[in-house]
C-alpha positions in Angstrom: 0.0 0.0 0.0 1.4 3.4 -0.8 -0.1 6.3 0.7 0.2 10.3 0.5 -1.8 13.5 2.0 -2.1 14.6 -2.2 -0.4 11.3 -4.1 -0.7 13.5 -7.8 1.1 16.5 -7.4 2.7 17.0 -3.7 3.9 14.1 -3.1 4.7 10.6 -4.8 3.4 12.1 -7.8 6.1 15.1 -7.5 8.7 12.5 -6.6 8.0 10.1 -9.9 8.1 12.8 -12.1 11.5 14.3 -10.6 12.8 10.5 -10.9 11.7 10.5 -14.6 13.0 13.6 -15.6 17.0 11.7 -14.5 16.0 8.5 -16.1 14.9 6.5 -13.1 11.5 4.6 -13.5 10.5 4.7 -10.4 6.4 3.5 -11.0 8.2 0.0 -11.7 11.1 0.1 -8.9 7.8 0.5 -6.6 5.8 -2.0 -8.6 5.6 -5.8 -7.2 5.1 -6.5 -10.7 8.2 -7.0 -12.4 6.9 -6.3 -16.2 7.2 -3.4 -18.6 4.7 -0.7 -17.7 2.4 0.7 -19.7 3.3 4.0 -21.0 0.2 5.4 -20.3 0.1 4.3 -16.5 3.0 5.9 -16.1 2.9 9.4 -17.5 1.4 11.7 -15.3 0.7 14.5 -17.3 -0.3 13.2 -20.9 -3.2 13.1 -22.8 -6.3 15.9 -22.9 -7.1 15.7 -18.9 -3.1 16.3 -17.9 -4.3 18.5 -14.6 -6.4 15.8 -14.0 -4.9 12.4 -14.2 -3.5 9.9 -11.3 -0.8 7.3 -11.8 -1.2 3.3 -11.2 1.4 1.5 -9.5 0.7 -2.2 -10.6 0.2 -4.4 -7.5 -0.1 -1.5 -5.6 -3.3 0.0 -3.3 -2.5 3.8 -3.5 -4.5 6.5 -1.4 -5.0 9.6 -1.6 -5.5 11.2 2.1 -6.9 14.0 1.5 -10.1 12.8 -0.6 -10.6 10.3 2.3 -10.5 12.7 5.2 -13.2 15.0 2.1 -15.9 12.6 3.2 -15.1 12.8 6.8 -14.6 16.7 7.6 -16.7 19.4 6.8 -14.3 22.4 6.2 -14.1 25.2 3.8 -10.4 24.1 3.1 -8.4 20.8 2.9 -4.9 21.7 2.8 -2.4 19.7 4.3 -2.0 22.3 7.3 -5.9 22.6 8.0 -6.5 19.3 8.0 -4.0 19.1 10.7 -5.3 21.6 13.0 -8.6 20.9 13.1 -7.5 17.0 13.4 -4.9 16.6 15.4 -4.6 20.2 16.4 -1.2 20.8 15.6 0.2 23.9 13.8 2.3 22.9 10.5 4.4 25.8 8.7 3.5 26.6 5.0 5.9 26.4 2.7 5.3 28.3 -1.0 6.3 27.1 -4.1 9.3 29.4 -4.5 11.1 27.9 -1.0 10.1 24.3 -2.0 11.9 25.2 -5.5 15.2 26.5 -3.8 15.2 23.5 -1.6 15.3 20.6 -4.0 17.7 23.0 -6.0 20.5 24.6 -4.5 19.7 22.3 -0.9 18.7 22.7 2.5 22.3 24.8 3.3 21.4 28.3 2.4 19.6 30.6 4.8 15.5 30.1 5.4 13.4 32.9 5.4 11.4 33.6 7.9 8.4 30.8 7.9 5.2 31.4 6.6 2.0 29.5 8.4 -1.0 29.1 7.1 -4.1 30.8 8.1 -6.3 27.6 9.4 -10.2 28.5 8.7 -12.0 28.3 11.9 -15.2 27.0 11.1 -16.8 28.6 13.4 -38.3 31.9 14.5 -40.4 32.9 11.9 -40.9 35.3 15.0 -40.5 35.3 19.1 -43.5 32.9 19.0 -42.8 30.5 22.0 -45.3 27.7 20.7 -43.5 25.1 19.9 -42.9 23.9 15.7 -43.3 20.4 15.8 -41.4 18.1 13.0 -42.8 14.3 11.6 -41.6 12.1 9.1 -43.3 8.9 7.7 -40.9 6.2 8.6 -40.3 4.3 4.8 -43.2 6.1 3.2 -42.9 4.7 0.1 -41.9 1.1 0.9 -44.7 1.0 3.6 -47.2 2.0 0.7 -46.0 -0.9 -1.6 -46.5 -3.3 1.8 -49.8 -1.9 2.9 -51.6 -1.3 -0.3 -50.1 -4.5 -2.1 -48.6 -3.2 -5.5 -46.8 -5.0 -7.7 -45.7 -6.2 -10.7 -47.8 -9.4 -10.2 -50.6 -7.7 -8.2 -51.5 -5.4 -10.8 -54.2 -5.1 -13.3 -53.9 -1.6 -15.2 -56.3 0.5 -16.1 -59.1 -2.0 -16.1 -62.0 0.6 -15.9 -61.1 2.8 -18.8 -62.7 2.2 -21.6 -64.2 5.1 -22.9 -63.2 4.1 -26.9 -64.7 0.5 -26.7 -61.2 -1.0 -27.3 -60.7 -5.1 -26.4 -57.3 -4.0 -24.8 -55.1 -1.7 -23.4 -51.6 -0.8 -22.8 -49.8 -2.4 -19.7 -46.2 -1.2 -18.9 -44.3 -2.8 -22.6 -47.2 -4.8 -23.3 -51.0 -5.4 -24.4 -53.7 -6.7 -22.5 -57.3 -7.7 -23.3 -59.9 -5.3 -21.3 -61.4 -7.6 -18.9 -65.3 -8.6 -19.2 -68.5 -7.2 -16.8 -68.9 -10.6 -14.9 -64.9 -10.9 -14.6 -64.8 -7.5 -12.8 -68.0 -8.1 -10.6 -66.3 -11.4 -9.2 -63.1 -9.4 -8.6 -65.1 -6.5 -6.9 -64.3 -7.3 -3.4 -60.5 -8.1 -4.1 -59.7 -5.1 -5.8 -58.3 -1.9 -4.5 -57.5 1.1 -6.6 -54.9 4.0 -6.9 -55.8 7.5 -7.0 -54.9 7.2 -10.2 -57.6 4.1 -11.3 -55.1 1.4 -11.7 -56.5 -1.7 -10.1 -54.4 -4.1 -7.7 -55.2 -7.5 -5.9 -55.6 -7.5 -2.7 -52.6 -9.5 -0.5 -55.8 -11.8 0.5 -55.5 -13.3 -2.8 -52.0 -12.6 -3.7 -49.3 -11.5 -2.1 -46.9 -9.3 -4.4 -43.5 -9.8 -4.9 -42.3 -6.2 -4.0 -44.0 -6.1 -0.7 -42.5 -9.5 0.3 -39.0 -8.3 -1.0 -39.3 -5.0 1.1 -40.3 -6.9 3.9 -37.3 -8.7 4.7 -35.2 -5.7 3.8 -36.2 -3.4 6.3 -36.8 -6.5 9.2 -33.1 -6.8 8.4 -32.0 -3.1 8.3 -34.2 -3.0 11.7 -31.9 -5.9 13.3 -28.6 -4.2 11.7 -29.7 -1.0 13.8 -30.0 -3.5 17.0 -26.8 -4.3 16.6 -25.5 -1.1 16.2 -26.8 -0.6 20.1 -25.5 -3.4 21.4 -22.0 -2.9 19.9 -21.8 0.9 20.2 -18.1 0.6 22.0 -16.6 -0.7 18.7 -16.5 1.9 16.6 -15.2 -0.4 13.4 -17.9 -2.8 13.8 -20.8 0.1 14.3 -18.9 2.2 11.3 -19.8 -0.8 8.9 -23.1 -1.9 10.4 -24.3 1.8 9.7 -23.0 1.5 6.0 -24.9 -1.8 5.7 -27.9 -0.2 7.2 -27.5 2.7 5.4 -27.2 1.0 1.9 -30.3 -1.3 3.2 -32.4 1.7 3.1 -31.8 3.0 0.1 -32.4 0.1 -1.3 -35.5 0.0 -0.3 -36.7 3.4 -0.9 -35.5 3.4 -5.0 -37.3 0.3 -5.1 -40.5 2.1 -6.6 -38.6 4.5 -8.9 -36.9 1.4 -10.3 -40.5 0.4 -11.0 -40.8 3.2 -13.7 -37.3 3.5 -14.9 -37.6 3.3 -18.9 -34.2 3.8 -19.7 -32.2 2.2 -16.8 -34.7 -0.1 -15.6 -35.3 -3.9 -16.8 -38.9 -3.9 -15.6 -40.5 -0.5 -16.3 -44.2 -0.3 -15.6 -45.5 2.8 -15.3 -48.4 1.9 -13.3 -46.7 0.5 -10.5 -44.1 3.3 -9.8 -47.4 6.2 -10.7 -49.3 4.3 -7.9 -46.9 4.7 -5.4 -45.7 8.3 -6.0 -50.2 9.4 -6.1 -50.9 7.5 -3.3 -48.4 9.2 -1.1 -49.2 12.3 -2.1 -52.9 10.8 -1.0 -51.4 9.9 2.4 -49.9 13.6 3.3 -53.0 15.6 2.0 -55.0 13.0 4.4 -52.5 13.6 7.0 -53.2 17.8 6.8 -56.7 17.5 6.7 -56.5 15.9 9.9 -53.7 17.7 11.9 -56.2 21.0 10.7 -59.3 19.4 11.5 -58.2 19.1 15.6 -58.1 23.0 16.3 -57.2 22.3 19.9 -53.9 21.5 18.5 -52.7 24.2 16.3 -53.3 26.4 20.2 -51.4 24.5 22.3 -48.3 24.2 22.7 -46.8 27.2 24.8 -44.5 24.7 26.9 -41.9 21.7 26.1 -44.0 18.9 27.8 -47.4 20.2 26.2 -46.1 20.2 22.8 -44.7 17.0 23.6 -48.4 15.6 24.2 -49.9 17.1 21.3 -46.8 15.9 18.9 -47.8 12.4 20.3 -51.5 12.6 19.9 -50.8 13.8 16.4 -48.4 11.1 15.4 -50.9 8.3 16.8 -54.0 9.5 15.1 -52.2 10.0 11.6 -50.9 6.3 11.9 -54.0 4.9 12.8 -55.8 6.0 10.2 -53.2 4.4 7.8 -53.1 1.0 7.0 -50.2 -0.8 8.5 -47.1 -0.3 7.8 -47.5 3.4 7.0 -46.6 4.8 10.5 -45.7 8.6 11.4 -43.2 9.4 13.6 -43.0 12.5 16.0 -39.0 13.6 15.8 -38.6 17.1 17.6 -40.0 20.0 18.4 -38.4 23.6 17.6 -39.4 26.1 20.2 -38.4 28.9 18.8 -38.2 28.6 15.1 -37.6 30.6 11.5 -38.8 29.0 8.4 -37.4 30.4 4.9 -38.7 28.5 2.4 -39.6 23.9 2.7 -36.1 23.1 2.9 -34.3 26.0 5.0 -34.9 26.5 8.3 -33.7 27.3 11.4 -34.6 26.6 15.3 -33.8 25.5 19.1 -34.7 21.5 18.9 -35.8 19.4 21.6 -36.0 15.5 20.8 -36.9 14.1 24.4 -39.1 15.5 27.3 -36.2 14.9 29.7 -33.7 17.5 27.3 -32.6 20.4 29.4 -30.8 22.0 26.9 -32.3 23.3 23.6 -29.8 21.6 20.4 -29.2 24.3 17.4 -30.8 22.9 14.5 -29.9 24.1 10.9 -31.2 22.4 8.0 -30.1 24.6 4.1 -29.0 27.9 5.7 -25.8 29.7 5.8 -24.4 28.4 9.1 -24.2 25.1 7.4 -23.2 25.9 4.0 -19.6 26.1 3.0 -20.1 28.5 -0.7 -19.6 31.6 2.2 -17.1 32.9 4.5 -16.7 32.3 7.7 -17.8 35.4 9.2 -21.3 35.0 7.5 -21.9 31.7 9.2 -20.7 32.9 12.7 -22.5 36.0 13.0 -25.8 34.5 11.7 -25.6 31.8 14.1 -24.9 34.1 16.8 -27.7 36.4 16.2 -29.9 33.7 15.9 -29.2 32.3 19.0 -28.9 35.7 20.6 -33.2 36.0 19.3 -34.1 32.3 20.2 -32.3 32.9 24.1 -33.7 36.6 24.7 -36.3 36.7 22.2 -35.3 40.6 22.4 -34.4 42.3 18.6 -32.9 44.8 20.1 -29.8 43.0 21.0 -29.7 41.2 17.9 -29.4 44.6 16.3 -26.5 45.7 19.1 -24.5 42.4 18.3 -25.0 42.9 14.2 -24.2 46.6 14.2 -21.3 45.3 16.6 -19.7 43.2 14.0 -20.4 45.4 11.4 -18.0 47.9 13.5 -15.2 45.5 13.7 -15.3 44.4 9.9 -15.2 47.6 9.0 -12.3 48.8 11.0 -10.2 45.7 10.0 -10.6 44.1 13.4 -11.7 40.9 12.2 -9.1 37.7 11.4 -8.5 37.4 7.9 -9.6 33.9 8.1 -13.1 34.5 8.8 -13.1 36.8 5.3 -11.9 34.2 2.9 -14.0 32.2 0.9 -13.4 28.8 0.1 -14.9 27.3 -3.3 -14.7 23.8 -4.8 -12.4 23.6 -7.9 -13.8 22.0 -11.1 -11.1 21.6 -13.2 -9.4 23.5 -15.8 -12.1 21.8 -18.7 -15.4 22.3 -16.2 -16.0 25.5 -17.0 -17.1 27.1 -19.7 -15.3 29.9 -22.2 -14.3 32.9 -20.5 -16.5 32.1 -17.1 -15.7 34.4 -14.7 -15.1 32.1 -11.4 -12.5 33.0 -8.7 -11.1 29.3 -8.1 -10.2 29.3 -11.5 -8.6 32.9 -12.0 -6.4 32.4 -9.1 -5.4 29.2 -10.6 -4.9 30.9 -13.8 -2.4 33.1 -11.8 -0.8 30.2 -10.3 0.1 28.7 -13.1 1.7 31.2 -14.9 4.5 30.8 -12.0 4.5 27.0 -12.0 2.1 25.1 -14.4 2.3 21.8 -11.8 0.5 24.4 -9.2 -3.1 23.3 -10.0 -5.7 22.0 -7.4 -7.4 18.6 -8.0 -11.0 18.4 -8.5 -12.8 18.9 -5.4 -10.2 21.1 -3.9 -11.6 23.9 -2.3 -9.6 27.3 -3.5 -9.4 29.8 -0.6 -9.5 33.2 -2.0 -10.5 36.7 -0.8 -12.2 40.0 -2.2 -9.5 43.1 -1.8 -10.1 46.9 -2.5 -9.9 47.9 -6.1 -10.6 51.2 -8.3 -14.2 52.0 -8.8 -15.8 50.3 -11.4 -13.3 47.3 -11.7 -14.9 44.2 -12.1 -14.8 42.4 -8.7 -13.2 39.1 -10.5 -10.1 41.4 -10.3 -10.1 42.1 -7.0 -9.7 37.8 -6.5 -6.6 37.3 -4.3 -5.3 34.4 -2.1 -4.4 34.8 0.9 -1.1 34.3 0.9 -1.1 37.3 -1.6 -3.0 39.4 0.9 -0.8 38.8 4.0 2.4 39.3 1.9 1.3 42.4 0.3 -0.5 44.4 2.6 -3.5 44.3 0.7 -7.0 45.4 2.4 -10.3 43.0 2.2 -13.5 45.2 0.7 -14.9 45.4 4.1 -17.4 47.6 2.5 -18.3 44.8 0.0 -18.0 42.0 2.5 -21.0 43.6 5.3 -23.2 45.1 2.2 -23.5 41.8 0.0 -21.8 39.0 1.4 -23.4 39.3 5.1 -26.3 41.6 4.9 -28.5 39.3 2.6 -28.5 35.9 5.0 -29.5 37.9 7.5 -32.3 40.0 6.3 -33.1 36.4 4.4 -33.3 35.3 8.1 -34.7 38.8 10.0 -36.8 39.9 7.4 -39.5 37.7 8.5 -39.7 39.6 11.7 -40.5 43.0 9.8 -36.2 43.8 10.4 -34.6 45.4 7.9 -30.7 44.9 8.5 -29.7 47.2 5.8 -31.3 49.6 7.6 -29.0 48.2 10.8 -26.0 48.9 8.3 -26.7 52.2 7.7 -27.1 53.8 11.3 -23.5 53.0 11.6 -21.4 56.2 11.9 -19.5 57.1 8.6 -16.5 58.0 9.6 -15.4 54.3 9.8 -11.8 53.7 7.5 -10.6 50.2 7.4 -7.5 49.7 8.9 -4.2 47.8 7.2 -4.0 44.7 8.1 -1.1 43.7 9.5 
């Protein structure tokens, strides 16, 4: 096994290409192989994706740390130095390309400069309504519709009402069949049930599909994985896989009924089936609405933790009882104190027991969990938020904000929390003359060294300087290396106006709070400082 933090370019890839450019192959000294290699294995940078390319060592397992430790860290930069403060929190120095370059040149003997460290990136209520928000979720909505209403590929009959043309057939997923008679559907009365849509399906009294049987067993056995998981919750390893085996049992289970309809990737597309599923849950939610609305005593409840508790648990019993088992909903959390943007961003204080003292920060699409900002946008929108959730008091929000707005404004603020950190697509993955900042300052790089290119999925830090009016702001794209070196200034002007203003008045807004307004209150005689 050969392993390496970035195994194309900064390390054994940068080592094999060295060894190449004297004449020593070194892809087949490492090789347990002894044959010629391929000369395509072995050259790094040929062919039309040159930037993007990794080498193959032939009896070799070779990986590449830092796309590991991608799918296990959440940070807005992956460098080797990052990752190892926020791992094993331990500062590294950072080296640029120039003093790497005078090292394998001229040595080790001459005198180093001063060392350079990189900047690690510290990853930091639709009103004051106090009644609590509560939040359900059908357990395996979809599989629990193909168990409890039967539907199948074997259970069902089409369209076996329509007949408005007279015809002696109909279509049926890729086939044809005959319309059945009068006396053939008045015997099969009782044994039918139908989707909203009017496809007919036998009942599981007379015979028990294929699908529901399959899903069945899947989640009994994803339930007993998940049993396991308790019982061996010490053993990290062994819970680690047993959560990737439950995990892959589940979404097995809920693309079984898009595999149903797949036309082009599918092997057994029929329409019917995977239409039936998708109309008879929308069926099951609208029924679910109409009910929660039709119990006014609990849309005024509420006010306190243990009474929302007691109407989140009537609520979740009468929905699942008035669905056919297995269709069951559960009661998660409730959110006292809550903001809703839009269906899939949101914000709150959760609470997912009765016996919870403490309320848990729950963010679900917003800024504080997004990475496509900076740092200081994520920070000071959590903060505010929890500042309104704890004191339920705007008028300290607005102190905090206006706060911050002070220190960005008179350079008070680390450079870290202004940099932005965006994911790298490749030189080929954008298109002509797009204006993107990981790729300009990768332009820039390589006009110095034309090995300096980050790998797809590399996240590019880079921040917005001060520049002469009417420049376009893709010229005012610098790293921060450039920025500490050169005394440059970040636009705070830019950064509190449309970089941080806008989540929050996304957020405040719906309180009637205008931040801009907050902004402009400030005192004008505000000058950014240098930064030192």
């Amino acid at each position: 096994m050969i392993t390496g933090y970035e195994t194309h370019q900064l390390s054994w890839g940068y080592i094999i290409k060295r060894a190449r450019f004297i004449n020593i192959d070194l892809i087949s000294a490492l090789s347990r192989i002894i044959k010629e290699q391929d000369q395509k294995t072995i050259d790094l940078y040929e062919g039309e994706n040159e930037y993007e390319m990794d080498f193959k060592i032939e009896g070799r397992i070779i990986l590449n740390i830092w796309k590991l430790l991608r799918s296990e860290a959440s940070l807005y930069s992956y460098t080797f130095e990052n990752m190892m403060f926020h791992i094993l929190h331990k500062r590294v120095p950072k080296y640029d390309d120039e003093m790497l370059s005078s090292w394998w040149n001229y040595g080790c003997n001459r005198k180093v400069p001063k060392l350079r460290f990189l900047i690690s990136l510290s990853s930091s209520k639709s009103s004051d309504e106090i009644r609590g928000i509560h939040s359900f979720n059908f357990q395996s909505l979809y599989p629990s519709i193909i168990m409890a209403y039967n539907y199948c590929f074997t259970t069902c009959l089409g369209r076996v009402l329509q007949s408005q043309d007279n015809e002696d057939s109909y279509e049926f997923g890729c086939s044809v069949l005959p319309h059945p008679t009068l006396s053939e559907l008045a015997r099969l009365e009782d044994h039918l049930t139908f989707s909203p849509g009017g496809i007919a399906f036998l009942k599981a009294s007379v015979r028990k599909g294929i699908l529901p049987e399959m899903l069945h067993k899947i989640l009994d056995t994803r339930v007993m994985v998940k049993r396991s998981m308790k019982l061996y919750r010490d053993d990290n390893i062994l819970k680690r896989t047993l959560h990737a085996r439950q995990l892959g049992l589940k979404l097995i289970a809920n693309v079984t009924y898009g595999y149903t309809s797949a036309n082009f990737s599918g092997r057994m597309p029929c329409i019917e089936v995977g239409d039936s599923v998708v109309s008879k849950g929308r069926e099951t939610l609208e029924r679910c609405i109409k009910l929660i609305e039709s119990h006014p005593s609990w849309n005024g409840r509420g006010r306190t933790k243990e009474e929302a508790f007691n109407i989140g648990d009537e609520m979740a019993k009468a929905v699942t009882l008035d669905n056919p088992k297995p269709v069951k909903l559960k009661f998660e959390k409730v959110y006292m104190g809550c903001i809703l943007q839009t269906k899939k961003r949101y914000v709150g204080y959760m609470y997912e027991s009765r016996d919870q003292s403490d309320p848990i920060y729950d963010a679900k699409g917003i800024e504080t969990v997004r990475r496509d900002g900076c740092p200081a946008v994520a920070k000071i929108l959590e903060k505010s938020l929890r500042i309104l959730f704890e004191t339920k008091d705007v008028t300290k929000v607005r102190t905090y904000v206006q706060r911050q707005f002070h220190k960005i404004l008179s350079g008070k603020i680390p450079l870290q929390d202004l940099t932005f950190a965006k994911e790298f697509r490749g030189l080929k993955g954008y298109r002509p003359g797009a204006c993107v900042p990981s790729l300009e300052l990768t332009r820039r790089l390589m006009k110095k060294d034309r090995m300096n290119v980050p790998r797809i999925g590399q996240r590019v830090p880079y921040i917005i300087i001060y520049g002469e009016p009417g420049r376009p702001l893709i010229q005012s794209v610098r790293s921060p290396q450039e920025v500490m070196e050169s005394g440059l200034r970040p636009n705070s002007t830019y950064y509190v106006s449309k970089v941080i203003g806008p989540p929050l008045d996304r957020c405040f807004s719906l309180l009637g709070v205008d931040i801009h307004s907050w902004y402009n209150d400030l005192p004008r005689d505000l000058s950014p400082v240098l930064q030192d």
